[in-house]
ZAMI-643980 format. One record per atom (N, C-alpha, C): x, y, z; residue in one letter. Coordinates in Angstrom, 2 decimals. Each point is the difference from the previous one (the first is absolute). Layout:
REM ZAMI-643980
+---------+---------+---------+---------+
!       x !       y !       z ! residuo !
+---------+---------+---------+---------+
!       X !       Y !       Z !       A !
...
+---------+---------+---------+---------+
This chain:
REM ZAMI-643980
+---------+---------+---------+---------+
!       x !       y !       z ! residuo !
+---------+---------+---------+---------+
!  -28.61 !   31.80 !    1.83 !       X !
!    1.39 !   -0.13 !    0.42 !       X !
!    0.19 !   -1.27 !    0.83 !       X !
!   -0.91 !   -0.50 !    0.72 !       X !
!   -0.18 !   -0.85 !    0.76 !       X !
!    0.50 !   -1.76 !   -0.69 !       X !
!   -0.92 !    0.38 !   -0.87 !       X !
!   -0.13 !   -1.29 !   -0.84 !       X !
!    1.63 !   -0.01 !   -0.85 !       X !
!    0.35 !    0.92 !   -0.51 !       X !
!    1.57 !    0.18 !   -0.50 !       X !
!    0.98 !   -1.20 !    0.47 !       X !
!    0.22 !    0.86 !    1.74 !       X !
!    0.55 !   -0.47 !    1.21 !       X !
!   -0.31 !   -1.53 !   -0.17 !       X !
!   -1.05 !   -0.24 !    0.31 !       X !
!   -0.43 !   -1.73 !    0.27 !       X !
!    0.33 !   -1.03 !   -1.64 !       X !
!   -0.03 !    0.85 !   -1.07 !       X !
!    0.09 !   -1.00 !   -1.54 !       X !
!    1.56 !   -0.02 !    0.25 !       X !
!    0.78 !    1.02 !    0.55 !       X !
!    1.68 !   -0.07 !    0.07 !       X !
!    0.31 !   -0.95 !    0.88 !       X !
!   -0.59 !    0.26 !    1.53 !       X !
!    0.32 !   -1.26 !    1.06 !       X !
!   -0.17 !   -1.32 !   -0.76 !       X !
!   -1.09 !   -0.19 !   -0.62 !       X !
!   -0.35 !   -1.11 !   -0.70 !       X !
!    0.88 !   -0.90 !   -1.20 !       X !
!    0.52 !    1.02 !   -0.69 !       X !
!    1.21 !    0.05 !   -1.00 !       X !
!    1.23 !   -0.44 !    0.79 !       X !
!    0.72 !    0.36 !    0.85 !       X !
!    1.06 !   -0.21 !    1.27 !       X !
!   -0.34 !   -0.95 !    0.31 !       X !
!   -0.93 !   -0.58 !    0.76 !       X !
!    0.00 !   -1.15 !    0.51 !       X !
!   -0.43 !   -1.50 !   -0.73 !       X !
!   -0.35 !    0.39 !   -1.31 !       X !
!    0.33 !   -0.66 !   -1.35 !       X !
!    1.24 !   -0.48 !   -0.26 !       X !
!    0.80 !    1.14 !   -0.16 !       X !
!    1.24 !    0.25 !   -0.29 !       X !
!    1.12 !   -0.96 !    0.52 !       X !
!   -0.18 !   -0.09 !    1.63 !       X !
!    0.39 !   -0.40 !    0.86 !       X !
!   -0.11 !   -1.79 !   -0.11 !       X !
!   -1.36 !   -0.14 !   -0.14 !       X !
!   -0.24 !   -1.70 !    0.27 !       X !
!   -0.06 !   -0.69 !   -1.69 !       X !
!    0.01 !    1.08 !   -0.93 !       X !
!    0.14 !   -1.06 !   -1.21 !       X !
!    1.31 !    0.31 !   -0.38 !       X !
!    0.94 !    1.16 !   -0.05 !       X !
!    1.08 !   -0.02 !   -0.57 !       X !
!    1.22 !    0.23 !    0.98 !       X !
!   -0.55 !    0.18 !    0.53 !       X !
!    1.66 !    0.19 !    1.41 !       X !
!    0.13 !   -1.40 !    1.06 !       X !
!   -0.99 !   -0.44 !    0.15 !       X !
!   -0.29 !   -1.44 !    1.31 !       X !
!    0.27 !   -0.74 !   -1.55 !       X !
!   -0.58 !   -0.42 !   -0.98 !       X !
!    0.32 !   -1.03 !   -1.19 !       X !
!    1.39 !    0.20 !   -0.06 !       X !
!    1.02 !    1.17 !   -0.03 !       X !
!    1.32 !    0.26 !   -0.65 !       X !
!    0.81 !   -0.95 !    1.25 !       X !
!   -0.17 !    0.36 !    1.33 !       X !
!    0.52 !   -0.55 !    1.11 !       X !
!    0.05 !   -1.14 !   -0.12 !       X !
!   -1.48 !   -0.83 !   -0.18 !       X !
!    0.04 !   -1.40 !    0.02 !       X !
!    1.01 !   -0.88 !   -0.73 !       X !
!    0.03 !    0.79 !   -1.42 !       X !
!    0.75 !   -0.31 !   -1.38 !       X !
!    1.53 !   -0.14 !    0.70 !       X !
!    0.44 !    1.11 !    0.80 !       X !
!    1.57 !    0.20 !    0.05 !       X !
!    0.38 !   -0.90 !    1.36 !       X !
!   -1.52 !   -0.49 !    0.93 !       X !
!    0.60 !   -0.58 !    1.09 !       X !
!   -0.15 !   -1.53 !   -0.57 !       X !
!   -0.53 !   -0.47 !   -1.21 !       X !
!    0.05 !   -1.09 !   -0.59 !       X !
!    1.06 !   -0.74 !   -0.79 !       X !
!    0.41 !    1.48 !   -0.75 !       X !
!    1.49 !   -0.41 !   -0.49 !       X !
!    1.01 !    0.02 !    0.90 !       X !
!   -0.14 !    0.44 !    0.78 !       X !
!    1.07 !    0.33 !    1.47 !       X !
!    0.30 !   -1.50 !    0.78 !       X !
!   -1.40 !   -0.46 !    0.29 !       X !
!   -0.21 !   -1.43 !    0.16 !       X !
!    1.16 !   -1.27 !   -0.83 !       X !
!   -0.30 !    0.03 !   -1.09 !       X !
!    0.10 !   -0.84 !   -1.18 !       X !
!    1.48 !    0.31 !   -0.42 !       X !
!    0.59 !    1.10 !    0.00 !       X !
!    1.82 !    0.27 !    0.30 !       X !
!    0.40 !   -0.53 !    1.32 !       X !
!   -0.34 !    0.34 !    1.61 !       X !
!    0.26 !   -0.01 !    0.80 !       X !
!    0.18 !   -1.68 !    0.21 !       X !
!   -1.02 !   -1.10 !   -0.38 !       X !
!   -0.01 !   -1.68 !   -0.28 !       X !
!    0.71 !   -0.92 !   -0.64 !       X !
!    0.96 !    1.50 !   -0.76 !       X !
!    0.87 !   -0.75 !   -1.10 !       X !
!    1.55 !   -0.28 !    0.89 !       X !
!    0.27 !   -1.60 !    0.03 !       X !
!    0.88 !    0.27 !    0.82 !       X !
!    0.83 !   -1.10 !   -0.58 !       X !
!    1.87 !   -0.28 !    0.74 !       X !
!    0.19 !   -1.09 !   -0.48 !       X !
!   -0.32 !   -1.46 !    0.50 !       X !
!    0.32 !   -1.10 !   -0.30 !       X !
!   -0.34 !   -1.20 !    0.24 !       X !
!    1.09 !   -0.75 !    1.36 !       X !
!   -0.77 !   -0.48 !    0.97 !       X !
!    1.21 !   -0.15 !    1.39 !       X !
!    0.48 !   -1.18 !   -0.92 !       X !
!   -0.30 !   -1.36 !   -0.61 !       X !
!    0.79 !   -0.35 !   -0.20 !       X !
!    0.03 !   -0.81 !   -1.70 !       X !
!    1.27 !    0.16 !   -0.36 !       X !
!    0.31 !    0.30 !   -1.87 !       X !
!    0.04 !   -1.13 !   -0.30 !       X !
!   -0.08 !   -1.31 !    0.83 !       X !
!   -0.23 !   -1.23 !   -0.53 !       X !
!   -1.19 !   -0.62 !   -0.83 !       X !
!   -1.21 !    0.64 !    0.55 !       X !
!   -1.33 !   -0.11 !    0.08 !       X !
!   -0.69 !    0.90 !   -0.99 !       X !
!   -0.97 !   -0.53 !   -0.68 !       X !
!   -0.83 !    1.19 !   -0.95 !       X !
!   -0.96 !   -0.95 !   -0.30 !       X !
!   -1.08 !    0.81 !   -0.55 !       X !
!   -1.20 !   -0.52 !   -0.15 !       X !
!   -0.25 !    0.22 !   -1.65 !       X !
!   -0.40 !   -1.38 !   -0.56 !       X !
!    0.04 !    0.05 !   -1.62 !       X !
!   -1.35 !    0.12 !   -0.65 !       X !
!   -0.36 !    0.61 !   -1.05 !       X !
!   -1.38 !    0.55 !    0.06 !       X !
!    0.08 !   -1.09 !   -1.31 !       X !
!   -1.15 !   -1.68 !    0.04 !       X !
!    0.18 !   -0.56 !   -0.94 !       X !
!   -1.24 !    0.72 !   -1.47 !       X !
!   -0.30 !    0.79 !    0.50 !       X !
!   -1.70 !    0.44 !   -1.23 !       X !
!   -0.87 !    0.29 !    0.91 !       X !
!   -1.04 !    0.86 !    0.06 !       X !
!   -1.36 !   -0.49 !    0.02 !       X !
!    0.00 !    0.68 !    1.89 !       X !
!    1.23 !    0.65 !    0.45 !       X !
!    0.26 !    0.32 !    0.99 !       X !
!   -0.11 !   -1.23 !    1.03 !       X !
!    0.66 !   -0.93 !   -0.45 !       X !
!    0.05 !   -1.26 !    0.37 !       X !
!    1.46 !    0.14 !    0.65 !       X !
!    0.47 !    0.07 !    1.24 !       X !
!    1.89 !    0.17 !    0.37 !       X !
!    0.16 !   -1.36 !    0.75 !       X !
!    1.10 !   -0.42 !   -0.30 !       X !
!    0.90 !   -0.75 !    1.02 !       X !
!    1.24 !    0.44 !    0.54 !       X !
!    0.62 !   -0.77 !    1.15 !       X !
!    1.18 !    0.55 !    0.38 !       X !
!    0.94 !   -0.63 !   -0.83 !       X !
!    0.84 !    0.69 !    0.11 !       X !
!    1.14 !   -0.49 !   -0.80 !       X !
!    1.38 !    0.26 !    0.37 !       X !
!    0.80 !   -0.87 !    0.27 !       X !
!    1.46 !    0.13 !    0.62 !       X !
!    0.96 !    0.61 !   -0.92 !       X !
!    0.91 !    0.77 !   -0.07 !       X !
!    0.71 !    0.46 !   -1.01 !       X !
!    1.56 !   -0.48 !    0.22 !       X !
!    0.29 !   -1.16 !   -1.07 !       X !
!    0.93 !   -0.71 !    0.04 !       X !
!    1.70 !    0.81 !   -0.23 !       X !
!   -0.27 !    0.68 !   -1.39 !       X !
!    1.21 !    0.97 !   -0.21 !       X !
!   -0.06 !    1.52 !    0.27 !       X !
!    0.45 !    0.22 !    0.69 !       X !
!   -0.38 !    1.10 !    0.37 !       X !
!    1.27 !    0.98 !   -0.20 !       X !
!    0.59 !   -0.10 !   -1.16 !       X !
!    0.77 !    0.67 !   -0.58 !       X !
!   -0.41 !    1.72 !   -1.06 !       X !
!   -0.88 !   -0.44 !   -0.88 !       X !
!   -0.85 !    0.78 !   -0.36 !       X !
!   -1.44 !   -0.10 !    0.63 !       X !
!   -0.89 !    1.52 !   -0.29 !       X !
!   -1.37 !   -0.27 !    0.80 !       X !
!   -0.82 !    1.11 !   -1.05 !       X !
!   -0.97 !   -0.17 !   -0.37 !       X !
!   -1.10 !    0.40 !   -1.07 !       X !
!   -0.88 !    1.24 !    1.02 !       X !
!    0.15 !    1.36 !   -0.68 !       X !
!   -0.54 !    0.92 !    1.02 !       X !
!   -0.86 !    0.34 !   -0.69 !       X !
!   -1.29 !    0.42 !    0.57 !       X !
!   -1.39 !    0.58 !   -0.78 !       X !
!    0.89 !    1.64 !    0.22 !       X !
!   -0.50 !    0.63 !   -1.15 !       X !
!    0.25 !    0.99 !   -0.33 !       X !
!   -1.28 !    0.97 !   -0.69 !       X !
!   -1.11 !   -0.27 !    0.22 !       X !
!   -1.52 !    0.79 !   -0.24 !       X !
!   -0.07 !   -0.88 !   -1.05 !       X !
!   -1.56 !    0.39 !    0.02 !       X !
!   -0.96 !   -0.55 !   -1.83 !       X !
!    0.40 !   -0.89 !   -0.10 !       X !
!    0.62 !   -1.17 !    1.36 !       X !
!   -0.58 !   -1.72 !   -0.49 !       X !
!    1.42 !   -0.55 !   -1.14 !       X !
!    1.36 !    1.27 !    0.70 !       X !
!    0.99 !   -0.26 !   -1.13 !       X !
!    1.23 !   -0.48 !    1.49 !       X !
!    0.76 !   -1.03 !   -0.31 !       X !
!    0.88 !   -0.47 !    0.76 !       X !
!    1.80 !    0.15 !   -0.70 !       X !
!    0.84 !    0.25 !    0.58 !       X !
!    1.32 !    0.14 !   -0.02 !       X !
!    0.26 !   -0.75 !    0.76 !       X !
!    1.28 !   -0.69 !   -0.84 !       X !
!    0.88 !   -1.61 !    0.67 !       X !
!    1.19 !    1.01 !   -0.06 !       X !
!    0.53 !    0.29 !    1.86 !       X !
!    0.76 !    0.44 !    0.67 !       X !
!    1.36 !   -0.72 !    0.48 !       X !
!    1.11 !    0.07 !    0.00 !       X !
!    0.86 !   -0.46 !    0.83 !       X !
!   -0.31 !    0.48 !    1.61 !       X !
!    0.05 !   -0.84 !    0.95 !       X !
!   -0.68 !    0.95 !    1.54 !       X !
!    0.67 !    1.13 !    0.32 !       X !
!    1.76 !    0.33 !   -0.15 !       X !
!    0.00 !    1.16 !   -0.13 !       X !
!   -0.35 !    1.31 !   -0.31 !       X !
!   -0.77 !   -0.36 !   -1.82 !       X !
!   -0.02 !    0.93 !   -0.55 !       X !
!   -1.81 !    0.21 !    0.91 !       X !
!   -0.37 !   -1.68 !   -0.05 !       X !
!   -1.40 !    0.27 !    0.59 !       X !
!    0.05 !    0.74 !    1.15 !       X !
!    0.77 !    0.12 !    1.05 !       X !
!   -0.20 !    0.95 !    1.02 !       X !
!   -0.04 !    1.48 !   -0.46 !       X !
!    0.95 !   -0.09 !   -0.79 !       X !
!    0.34 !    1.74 !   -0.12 !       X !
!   -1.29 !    0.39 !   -0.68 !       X !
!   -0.50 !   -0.54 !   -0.93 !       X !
!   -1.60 !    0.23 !   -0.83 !       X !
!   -0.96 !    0.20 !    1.60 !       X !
!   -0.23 !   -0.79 !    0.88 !       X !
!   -0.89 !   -0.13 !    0.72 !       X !
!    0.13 !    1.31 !    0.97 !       X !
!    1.33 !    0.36 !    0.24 !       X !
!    0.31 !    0.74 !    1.20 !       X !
!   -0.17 !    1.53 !   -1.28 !       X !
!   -0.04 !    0.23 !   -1.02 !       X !
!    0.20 !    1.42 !   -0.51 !       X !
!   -2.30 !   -0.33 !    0.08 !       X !
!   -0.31 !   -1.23 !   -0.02 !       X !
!   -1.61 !    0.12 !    0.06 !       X !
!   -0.36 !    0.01 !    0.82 !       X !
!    0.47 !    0.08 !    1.22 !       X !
!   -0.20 !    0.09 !    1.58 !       X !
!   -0.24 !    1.77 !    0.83 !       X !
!    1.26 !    0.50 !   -1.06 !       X !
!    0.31 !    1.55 !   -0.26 !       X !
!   -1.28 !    0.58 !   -0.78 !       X !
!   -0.22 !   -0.52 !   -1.05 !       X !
!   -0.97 !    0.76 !   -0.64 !       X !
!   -1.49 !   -0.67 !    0.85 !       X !
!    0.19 !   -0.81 !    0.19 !       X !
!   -1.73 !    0.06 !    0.63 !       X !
!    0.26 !    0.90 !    1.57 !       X !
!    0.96 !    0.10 !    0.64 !       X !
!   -0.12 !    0.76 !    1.64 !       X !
!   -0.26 !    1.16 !   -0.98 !       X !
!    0.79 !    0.66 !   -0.87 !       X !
!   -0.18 !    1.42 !   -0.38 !       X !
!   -1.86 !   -0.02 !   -0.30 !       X !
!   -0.14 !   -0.68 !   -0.72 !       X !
!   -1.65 !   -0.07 !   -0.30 !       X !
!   -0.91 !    0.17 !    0.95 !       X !
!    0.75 !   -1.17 !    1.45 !       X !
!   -0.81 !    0.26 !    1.25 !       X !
!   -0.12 !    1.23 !    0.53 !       X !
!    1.32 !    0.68 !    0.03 !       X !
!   -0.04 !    1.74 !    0.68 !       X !
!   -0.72 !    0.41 !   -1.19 !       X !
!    0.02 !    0.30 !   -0.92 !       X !
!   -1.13 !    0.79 !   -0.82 !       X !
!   -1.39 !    0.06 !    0.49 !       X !
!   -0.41 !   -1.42 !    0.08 !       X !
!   -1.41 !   -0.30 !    0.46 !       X !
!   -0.27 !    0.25 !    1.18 !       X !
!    0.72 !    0.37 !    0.93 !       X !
!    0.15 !    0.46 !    1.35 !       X !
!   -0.49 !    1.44 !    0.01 !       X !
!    1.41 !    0.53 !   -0.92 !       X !
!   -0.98 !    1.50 !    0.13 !       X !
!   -1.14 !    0.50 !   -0.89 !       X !
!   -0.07 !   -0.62 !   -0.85 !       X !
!   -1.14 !    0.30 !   -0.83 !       X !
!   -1.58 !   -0.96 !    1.08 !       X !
!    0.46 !   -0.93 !    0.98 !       X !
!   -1.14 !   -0.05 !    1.22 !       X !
!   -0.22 !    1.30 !    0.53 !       X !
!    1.54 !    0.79 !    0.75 !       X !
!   -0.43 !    0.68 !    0.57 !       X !
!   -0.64 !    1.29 !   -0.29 !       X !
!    0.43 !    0.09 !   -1.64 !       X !
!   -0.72 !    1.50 !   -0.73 !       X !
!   -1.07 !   -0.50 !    0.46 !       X !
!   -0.62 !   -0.93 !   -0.48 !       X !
!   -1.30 !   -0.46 !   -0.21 !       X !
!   -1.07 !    0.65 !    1.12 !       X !
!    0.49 !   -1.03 !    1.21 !       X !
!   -0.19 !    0.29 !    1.33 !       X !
!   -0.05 !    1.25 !    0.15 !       X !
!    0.60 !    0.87 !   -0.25 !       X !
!    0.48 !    1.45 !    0.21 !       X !
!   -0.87 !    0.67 !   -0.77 !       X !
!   -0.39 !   -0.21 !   -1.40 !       X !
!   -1.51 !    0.69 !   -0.83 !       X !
!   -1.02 !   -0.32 !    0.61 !       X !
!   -0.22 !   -1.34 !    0.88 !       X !
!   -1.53 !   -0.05 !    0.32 !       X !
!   -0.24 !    0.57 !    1.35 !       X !
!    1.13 !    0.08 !    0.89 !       X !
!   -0.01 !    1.11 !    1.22 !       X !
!   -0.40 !    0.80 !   -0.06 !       X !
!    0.72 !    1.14 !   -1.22 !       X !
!   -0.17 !    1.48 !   -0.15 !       X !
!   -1.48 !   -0.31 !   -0.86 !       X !
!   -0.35 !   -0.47 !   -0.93 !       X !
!   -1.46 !    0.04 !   -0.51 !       X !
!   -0.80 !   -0.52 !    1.07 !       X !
!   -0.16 !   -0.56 !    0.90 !       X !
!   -0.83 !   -0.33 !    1.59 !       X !
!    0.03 !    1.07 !    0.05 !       X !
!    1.24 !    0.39 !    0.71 !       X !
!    0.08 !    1.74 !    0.73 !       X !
!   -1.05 !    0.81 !   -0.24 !       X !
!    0.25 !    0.10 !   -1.44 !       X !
!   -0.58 !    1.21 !   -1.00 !       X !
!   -1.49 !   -0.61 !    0.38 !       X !
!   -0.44 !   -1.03 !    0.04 !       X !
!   -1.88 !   -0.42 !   -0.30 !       X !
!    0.09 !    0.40 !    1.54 !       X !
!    0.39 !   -0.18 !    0.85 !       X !
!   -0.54 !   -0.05 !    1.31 !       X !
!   -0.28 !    1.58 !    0.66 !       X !
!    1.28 !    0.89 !   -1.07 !       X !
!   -0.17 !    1.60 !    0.07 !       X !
!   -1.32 !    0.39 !   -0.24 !       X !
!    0.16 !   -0.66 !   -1.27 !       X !
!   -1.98 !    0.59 !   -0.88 !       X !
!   -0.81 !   -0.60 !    0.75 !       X !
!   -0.04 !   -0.93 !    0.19 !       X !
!   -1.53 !   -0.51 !    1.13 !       X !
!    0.14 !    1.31 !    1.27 !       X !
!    1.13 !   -0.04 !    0.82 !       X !
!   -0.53 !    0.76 !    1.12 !       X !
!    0.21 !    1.61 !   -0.42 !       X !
!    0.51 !    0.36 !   -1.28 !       X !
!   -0.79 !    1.46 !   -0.17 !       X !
!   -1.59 !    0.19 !   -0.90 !       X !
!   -0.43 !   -1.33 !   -0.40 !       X !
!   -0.83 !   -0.09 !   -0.46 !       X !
!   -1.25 !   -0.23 !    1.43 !       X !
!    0.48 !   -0.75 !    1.13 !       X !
!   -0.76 !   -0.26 !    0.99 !       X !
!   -0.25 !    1.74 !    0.52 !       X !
!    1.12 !    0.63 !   -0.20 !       X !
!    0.25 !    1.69 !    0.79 !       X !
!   -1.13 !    0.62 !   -0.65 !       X !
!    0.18 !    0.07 !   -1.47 !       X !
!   -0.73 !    0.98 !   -0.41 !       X !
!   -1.81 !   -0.40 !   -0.02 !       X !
!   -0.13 !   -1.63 !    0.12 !       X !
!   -1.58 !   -0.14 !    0.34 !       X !
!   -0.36 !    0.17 !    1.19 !       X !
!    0.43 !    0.92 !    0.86 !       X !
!   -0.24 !   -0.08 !    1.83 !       X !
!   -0.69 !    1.60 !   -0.35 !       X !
+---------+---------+---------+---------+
């Protein structure tokens, strides 16, 4: 029975550092990487990527229309109106993304508490019953 107890503690605290501490890292990484996404202080200025991750600065002369990345390396030529309203409904959807990842931290947080809990129970009734 002994040995049971100790292959389960063993299993739990497995549990804990490969799939619950890995899940955390994952959600405080994307949490990161939304939270960095921000706008630009000033709309004159941008940085032009010539190849080869080679950038220069670059002044933006008309600034009537403005070319918005839109995922997968695909760009939309915006009027700035319409470009704000695009940016500000993607501002909305990434905060919503951020609170997701917030509480899915704190489940997280919250499974590896109660599985601690639980290992630290079995060690000291496991310490009880070898006395």
């Amino acid at each position: 029975m002994d040995l049971g107890i100790s292959e389960k503690i063993l299993r739990y605290e497995s549990f804990v550092n490969d799939v619950l501490k890995e899940d955390l890292k994952k959600v405080h990484t994307r949490y990161e990487e939304l939270n960095n996404v921000g706008p630009s202080c000033d709309m004159l200025k941008t940085k032009m990527d010539l190849g080869c991750s080679f950038c220069i600065q670059a002044n933006i002369s008309d600034s009537s229309t403005i070319q918005v990345a839109v995922g997968s390396g695909h760009y939309v030529e915006f009027a700035l109106e319409e470009a704000l309203r695009f940016v500000n409904k993607r501002v909305n959807l990434l905060t919503l993304q951020i609170e997701k990842l917030k509480k899915d931290s704190a489940k997280t947080k919250a499974m590896i508490k109660i599985v601690l809990g639980g290992l630290q129970e079995q060690q000291s009734a496991r310490s009880c019953a070898l006395r």
